[in-house]
N, C-alpha and C positions, 0 to 999 in steps of 0.2 A: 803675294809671295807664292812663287811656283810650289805643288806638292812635289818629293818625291818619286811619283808615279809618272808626271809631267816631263819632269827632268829626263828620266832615262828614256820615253820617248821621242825626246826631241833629240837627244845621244845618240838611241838606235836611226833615227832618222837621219839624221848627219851622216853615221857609219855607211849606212845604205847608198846613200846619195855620193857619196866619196870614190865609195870601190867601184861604181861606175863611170865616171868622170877622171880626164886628170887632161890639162890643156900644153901645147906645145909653142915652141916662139911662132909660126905661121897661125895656131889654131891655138887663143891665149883661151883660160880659164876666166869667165866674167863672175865672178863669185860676189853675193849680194849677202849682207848683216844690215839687220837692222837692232836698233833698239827703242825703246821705248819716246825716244824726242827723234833720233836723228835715221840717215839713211848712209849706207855708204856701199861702193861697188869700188872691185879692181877688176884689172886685169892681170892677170897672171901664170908665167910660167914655171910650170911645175918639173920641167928638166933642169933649170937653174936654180929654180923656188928663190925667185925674184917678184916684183912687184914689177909691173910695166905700167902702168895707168891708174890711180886710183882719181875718185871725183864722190863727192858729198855733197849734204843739201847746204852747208853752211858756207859754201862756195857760191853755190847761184842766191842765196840772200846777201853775198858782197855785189854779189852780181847785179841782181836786182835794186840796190841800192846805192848804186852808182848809175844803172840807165834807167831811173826813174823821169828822168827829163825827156829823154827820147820815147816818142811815144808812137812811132814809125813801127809798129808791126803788122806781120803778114794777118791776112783773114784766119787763113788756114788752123794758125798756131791760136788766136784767138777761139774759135769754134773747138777745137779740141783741148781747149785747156777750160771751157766753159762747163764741160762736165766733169771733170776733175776737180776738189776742192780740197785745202787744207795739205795734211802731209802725203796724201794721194797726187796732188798736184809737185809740190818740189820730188818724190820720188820721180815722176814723170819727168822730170827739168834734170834731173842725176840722170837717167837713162838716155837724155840728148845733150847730155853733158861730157859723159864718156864716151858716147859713140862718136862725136865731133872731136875728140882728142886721138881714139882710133885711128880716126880714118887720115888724119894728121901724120901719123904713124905708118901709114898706109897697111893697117888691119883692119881686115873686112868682116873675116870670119870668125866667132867666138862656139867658146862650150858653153852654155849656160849652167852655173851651179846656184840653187838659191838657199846651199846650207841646211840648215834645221827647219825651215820656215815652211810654211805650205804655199802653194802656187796661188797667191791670191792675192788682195789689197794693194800695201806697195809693192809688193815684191813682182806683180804680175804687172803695175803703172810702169814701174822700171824696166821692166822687160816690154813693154809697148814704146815706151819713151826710146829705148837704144835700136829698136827693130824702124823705128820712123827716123831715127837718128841715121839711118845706113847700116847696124850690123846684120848680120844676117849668123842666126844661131836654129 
C-alpha cells in the first residue's frame, strides 16, 4: 500500500508533467497508465478531449492467441523482443500496437505524456515499442 508521502508525489508529478504538455488533433497527446497487471496508452486530443486511439496489452494476448499457428515472423522483431521479457515485452507489443493504429490514421507525430510514472521500465519499452512502430515524439 502506497504511503501518503508517495501519493502526493506522484500527484505533484502528474501536475508537473501536465502543465507542460497538452496534444492537438495533428500533434495527438500519447499518454501512458500503467497498473500493477496491465498496460494501456491513448492517443488523445486535448482541444476536443476525446480519445482517438487507445491500445492495451489484453488486446495483443487476443492477438497472440489467435496467431499462434503462424509462426512466419521477421528476424528483426524476434532479436528485439529477445531482450525483453514478461510485461516489459507486451508493454513493447502496446507501443507497436498504437503506433500501427496511428499511422492507419495517418498520425505520425505525438506528445509524449507518461503521467505520474517515471521514464523507465514499461513505460520507456512502450515508448521504444511506438518510436520502432513509426511515431515520432
Amino acid at each position: 500500500m502506497e504511503s501518503k508521502f508517495k501519493k502526493e508525489k506522484r500527484y505533484m508529478r502528474h501536475k508537473r508533467v501536465r502543465a507542460k504538455i497538452s496534444g492537438q488533433a495533428l500533434k495527438p497527446r500519447l499518454h501512458v497508465f500503467k497498473s500493477a497487471k496491465h498496460v494501456y496508452a491513448q492517443l488523445i486530443d486535448d482541444e476536443k478531449g476525446k480519445v482517438i486511439i487507445a491500445a492495451n496489452d489484453k488486446e495483443i494476448k487476443k492477438i497472440k492467441t489467435k496467431s499462434q499457428t503462424s509462426e512466419a515472423k521477421d528476424k528483426k522483431n524476434k532479436e528485439s523482443q529477445e531482450l525483453l521479457t514478461g510485461k516489459k515485452a507486451l508493454a513493447y507489443n502496446v507501443g507497436k500496437l498504437i503506433a500501427k493504429k496511428a499511422l492507419e490514421r495517418k498520425i505520425e507525430k505525438v506528445v509524449f505524456d507518461r503521467g505520474s510514472c517515471k521514464y523507465h521500465g514499461r513505460v520507456k519499452a512502450l515508448a521504444e515499442g511506438a518510436r520502432e512502430g513509426g511515431l515520432k515524439f
